[in-house]
Wavefront OBJ file of the C-alpha trace (Angstrom):
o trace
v 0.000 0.000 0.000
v 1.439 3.407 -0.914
v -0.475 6.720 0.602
v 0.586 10.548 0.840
v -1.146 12.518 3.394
v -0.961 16.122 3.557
v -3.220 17.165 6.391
v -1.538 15.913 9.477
v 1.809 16.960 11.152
v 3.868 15.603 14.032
v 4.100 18.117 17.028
v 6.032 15.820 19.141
v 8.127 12.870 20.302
v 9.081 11.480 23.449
v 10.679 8.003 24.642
v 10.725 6.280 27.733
v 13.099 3.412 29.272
v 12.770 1.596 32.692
v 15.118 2.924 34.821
v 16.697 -0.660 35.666
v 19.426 -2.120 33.025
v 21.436 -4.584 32.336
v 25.329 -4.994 30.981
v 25.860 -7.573 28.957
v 29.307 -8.462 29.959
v 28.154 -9.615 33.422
v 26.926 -12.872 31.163
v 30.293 -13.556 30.551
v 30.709 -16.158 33.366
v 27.592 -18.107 32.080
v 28.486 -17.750 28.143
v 32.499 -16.951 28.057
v 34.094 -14.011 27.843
v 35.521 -14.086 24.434
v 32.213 -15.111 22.926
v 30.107 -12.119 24.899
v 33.090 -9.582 23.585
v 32.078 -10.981 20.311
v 28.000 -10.491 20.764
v 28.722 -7.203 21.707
v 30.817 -5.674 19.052
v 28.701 -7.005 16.356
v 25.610 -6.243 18.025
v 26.763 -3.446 19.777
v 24.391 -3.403 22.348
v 26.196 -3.408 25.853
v 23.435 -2.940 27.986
v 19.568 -3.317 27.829
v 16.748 -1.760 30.083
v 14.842 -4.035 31.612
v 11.142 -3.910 32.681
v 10.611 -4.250 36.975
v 8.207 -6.994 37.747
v 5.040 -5.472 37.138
v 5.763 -3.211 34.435
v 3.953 -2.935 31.502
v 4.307 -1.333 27.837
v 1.304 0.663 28.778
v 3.686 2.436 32.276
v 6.407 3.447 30.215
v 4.106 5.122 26.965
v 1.709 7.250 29.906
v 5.271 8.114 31.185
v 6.799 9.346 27.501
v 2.792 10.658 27.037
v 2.924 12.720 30.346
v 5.832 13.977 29.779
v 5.192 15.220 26.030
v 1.959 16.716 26.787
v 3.271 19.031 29.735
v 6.136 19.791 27.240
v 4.244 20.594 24.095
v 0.897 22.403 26.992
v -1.480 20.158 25.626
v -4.408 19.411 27.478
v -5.188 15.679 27.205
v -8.840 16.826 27.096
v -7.911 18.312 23.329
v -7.016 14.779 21.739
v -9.810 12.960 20.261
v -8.327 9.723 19.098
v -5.587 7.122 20.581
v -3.294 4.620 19.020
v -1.392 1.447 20.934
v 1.317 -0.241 19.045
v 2.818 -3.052 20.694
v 3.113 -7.297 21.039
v 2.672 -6.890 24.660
v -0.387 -5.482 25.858
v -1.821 -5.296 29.813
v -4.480 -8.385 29.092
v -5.577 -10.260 26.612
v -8.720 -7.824 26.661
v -10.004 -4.882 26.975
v -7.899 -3.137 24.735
v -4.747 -1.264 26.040
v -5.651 2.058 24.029
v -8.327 1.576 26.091
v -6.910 1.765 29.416
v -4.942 4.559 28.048
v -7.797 6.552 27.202
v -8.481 6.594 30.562
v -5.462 6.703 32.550
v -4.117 9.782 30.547
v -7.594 11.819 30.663
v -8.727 12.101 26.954
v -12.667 12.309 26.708
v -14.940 9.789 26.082
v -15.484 10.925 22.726
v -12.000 9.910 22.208
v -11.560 6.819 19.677
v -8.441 4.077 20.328
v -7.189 1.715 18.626
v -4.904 -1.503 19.498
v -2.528 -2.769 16.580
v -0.657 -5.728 17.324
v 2.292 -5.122 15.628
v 6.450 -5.306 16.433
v 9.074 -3.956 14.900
v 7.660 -1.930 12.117
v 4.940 -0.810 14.648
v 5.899 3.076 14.638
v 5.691 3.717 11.068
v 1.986 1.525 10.961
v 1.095 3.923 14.275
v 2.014 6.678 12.325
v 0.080 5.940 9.233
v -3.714 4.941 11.541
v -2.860 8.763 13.327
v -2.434 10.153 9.851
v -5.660 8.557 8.324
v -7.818 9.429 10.903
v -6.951 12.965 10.842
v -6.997 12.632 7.050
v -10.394 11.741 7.181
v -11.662 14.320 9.381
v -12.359 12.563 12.325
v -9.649 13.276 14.717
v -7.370 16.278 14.841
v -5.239 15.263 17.577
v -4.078 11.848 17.572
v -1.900 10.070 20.456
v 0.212 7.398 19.131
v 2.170 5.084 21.660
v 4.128 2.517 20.500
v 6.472 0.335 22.450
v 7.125 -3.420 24.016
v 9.045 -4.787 26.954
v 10.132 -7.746 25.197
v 12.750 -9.045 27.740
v 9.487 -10.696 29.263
v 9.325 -12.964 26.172
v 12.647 -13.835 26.570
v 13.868 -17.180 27.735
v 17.045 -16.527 29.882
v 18.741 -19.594 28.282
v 18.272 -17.786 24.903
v 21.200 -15.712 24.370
v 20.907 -15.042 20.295
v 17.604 -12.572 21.580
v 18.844 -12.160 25.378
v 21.892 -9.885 24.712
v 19.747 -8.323 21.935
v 16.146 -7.215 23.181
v 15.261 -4.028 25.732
v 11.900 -2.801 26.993
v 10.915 1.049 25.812
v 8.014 2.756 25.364
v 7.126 5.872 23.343
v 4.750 8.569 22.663
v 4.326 10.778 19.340
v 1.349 13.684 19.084
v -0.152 13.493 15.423
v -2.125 16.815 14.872
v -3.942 18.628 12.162
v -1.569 20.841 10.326
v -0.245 21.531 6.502
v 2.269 18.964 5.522
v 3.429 16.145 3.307
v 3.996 12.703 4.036
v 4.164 9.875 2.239
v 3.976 5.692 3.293
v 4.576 2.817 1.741
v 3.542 -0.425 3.552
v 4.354 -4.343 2.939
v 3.328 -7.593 4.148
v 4.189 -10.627 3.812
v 2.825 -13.577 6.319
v 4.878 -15.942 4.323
v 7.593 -15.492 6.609
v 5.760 -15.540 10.533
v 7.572 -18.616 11.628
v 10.926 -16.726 11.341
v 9.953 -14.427 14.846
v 6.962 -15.442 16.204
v 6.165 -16.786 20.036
v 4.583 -20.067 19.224
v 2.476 -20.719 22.624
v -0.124 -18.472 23.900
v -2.628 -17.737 21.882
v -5.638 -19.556 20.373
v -3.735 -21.546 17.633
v -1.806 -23.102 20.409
v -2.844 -22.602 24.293
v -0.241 -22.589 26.799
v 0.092 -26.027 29.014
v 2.572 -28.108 30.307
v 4.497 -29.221 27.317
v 4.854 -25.431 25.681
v 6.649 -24.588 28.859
v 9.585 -26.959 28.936
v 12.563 -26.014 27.925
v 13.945 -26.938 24.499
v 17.827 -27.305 23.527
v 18.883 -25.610 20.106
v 21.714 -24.633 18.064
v 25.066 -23.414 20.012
v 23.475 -24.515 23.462
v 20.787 -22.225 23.089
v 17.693 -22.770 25.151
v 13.995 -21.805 24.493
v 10.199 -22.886 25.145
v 7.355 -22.755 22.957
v 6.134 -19.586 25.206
v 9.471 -17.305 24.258
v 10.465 -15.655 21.552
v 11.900 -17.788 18.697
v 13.703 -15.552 16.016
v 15.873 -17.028 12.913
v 18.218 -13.939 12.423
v 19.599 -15.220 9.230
v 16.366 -15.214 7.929
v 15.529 -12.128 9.505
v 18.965 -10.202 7.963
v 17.725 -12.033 4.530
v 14.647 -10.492 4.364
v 15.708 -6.814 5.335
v 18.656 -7.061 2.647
v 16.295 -8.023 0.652
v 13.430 -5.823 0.489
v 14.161 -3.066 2.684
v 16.654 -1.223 -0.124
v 13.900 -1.287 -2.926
v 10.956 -0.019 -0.429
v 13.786 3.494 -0.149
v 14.246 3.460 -3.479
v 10.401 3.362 -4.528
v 9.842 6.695 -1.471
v 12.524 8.526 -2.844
v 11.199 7.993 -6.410
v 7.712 9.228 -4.935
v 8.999 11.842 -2.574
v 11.209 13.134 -5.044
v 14.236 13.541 -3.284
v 17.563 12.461 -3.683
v 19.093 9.632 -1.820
v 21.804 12.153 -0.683
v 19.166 14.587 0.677
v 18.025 12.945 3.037
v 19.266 14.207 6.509
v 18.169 10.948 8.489
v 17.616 6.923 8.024
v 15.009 6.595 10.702
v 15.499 3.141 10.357
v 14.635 0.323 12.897
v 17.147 -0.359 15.762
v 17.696 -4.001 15.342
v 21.738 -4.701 15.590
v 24.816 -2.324 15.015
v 25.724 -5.214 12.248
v 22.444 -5.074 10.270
v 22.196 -1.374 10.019
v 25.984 -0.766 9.194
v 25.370 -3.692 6.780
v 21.967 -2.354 5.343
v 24.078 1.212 5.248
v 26.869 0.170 3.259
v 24.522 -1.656 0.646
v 22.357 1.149 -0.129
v 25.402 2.945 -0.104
v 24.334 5.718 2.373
v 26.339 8.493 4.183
v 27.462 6.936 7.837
v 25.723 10.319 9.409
v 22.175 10.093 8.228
v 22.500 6.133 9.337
v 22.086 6.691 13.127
v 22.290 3.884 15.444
v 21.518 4.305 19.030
v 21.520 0.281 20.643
v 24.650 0.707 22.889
v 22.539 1.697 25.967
v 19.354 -0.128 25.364
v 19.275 -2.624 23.077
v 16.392 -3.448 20.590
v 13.458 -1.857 21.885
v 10.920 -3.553 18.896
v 8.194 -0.764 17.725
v 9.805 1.903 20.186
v 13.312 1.736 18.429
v 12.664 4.405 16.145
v 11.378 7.250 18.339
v 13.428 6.309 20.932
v 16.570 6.666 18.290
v 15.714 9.987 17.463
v 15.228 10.952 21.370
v 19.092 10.215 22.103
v 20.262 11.670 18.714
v 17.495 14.964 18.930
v 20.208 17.286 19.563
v 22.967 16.131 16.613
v 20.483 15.809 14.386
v 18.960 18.799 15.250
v 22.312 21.284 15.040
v 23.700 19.338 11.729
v 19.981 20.504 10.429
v 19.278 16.214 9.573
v 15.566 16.660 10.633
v 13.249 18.454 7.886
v 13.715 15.134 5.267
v 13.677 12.160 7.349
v 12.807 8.751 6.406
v 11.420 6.002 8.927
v 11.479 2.796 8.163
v 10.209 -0.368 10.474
v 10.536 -4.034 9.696
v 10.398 -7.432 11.193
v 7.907 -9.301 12.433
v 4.909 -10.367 10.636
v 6.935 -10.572 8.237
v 5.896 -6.588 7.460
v 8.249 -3.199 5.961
v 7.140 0.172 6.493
v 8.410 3.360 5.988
v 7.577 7.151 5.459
v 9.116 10.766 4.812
v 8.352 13.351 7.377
v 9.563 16.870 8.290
v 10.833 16.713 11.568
v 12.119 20.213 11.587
v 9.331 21.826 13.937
v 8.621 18.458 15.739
v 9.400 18.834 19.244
v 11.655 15.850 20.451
v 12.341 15.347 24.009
v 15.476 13.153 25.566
v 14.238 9.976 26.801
v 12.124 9.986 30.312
v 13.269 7.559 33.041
v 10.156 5.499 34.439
l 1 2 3 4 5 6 7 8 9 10 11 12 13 14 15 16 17 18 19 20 21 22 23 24 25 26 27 28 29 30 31 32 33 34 35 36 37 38 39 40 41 42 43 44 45 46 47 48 49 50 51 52 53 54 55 56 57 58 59 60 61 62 63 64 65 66 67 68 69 70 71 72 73 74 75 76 77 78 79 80 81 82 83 84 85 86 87 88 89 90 91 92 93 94 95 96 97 98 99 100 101 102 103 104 105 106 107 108 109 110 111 112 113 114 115 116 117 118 119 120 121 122 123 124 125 126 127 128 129 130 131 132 133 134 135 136 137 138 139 140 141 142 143 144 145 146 147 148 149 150 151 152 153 154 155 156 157 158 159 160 161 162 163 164 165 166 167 168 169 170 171 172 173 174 175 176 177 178 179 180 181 182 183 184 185 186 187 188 189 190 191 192 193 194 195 196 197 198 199 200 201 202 203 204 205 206 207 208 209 210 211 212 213 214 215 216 217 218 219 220 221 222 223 224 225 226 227 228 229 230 231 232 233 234 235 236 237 238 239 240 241 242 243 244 245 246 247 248 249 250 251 252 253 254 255 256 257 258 259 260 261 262 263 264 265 266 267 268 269 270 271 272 273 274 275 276 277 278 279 280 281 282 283 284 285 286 287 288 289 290 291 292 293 294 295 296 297 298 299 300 301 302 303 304 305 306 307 308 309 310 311 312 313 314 315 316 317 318 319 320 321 322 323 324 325 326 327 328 329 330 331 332 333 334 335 336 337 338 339 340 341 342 343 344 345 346 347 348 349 350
């Protein structure tokens, strides 16, 4: 699906992170040193946030939500319509947005939305705010994205362990003059390579999906954890993430070189120097921001540009910006945006 909007703007950003981490190199006793020196440098995540026991997606996006609101003086009592984003919602129902609605004051009349989706989350959250402003409907739109994935991590699984952190986020989508474009992909094809097998109506959790199951390298999983094939994953993105920039730029019009900023998903240090260097890209307007929190899923990409606001701000990389989300499902998204006038705070302890 390709769409260009032209009636919706985005006034802000914020990101949040649990204030409890983790450093990788304290796994070096159960893994060996030499091999966790290697994780790290190609990943180059050192350290993740984690979650504390009890909190959810939903604590960290009304902290990044407070906090961008009493930023940007917007009274919650202004925004008519609410997006979630995430693979880990408080219950299985009601809806999160829901909750949301609720917990951060928007009216009744409000409408929210829950859209199960991962990695390419932000970009889809984007595009719901946009067409419901589009349409007339809504003229303030909250979207919060995020997942605390280390919760659907087995702690015998070190290919995801020393890769996945918990974030949250929160972006204001408003009525305003400007001109965006999407392009969206599917492709369901590919679900077994990162999916959570157990759990849900396909296959219910009981005593077999919980015990533990040996894999490659000494790796160890369940049927209720996250299960991700990262050569298949790295195929994929090599694959069709270079010809979804090609086909924006074609519609945006702008040159691959004028682009101040590759908003593109936080997965690994490897895949996005990797991706980089194959769509032969300037290293600036690549920016990768793991080192301190790992892959945060659907929050990676605000919560990129909250650590990197102020570079990108004074080397003027914000008014063409692409974002681009992809992973699970298997689904691609991306979009141009002017960032220039988008307020973008550092990211919010919770």
């Amino acid at each position: 699906m390709n769409s260009k909007f032209t009636k919706s703007v985005i006034r802000g950003i914020a990101s949040s992170i649990p204030s409890d981490f983790f450093d990788l190199s304290s796994l070096s006793l159960l893994y060996g040193t030499e091999d966790v020196k290697k994780i790290i440098a190609s990943t180059g995540v050192e350290q993740i946030r984690v979650a504390k026991e009890g909190q959810c997606t939903s604590d960290l996006c009304v902290a990044a939500a407070e906090g961008l609101l009493s930023k940007l003086e917007v009274n919650p009592s202004t925004i008519d319509g609410i997006v979630f984003v995430s693979q880990s919602p408080d219950y299985k129902m009601p809806a999160t947005s829901v909750l949301l609605q609720h917990r951060l004051g928007l009216p009744t009349t409000a409408v929210a939305f829950d859209i199960n989706y991962g990695c390419s989350g932000f970009v889809y959250g984007l595009y719901q705010a946009s067409m419901l402003i589009e349409a007339g409907g809504c003229e303030r739109v909250l979207v919060c994205v995020g997942d605390t994935s280390t919760k659907m991590v087995h702690p015998g699984d070190r290919s995801v362990r020393m890769v996945f952190g918990d974030g949250g986020s929160a972006t204001l989508v408003e009525k305003g003059e400007s001109l965006s474009r999407f392009i969206l992909r599917t492709d369901g094809s590919g679900a077994e390579h990162l999916i959570i097998p157990a759990g849900g109506s396909r296959k219910p959790i009981s005593e077999e999906t919980s015990l533990p199951i040996e894999i490659e390298d000494g790796n160890i999983r369940n049927e209720e954890t996250l299960r991700m094939n990262g050569m298949e994953i790295m195929s994929f993105v090599l694959r069709e993430i270079p010809s979804m920039i090609d086909e924006l730029l074609h519609e945006t019009g702008w040159k691959k070189e004028e682009v101040g900023t590759y908003a593109f998903h936080q997965a690994n240090k490897f895949m996005l120097e990797y991706l980089r260097k194959k769509m032969k890209l300037p290293k600036n307007s690549v920016p990768i921001a793991v080192s301190k929190v790992g892959n945060t899923g659907p929050a990676s990409i605000p919560l990129m540009l909250s650590i990197k606001q102020q570079e990108l701000a004074e080397n003027g990389q914000l008014q063409k910006v692409i974002c681009c989300g992809f992973g699970v499902g298997l689904s691609w998204a991306s979009c141009s945006l002017d960032l220039s006038s988008t307020l973008i705070l550092d990211p919010i302890e919770a």
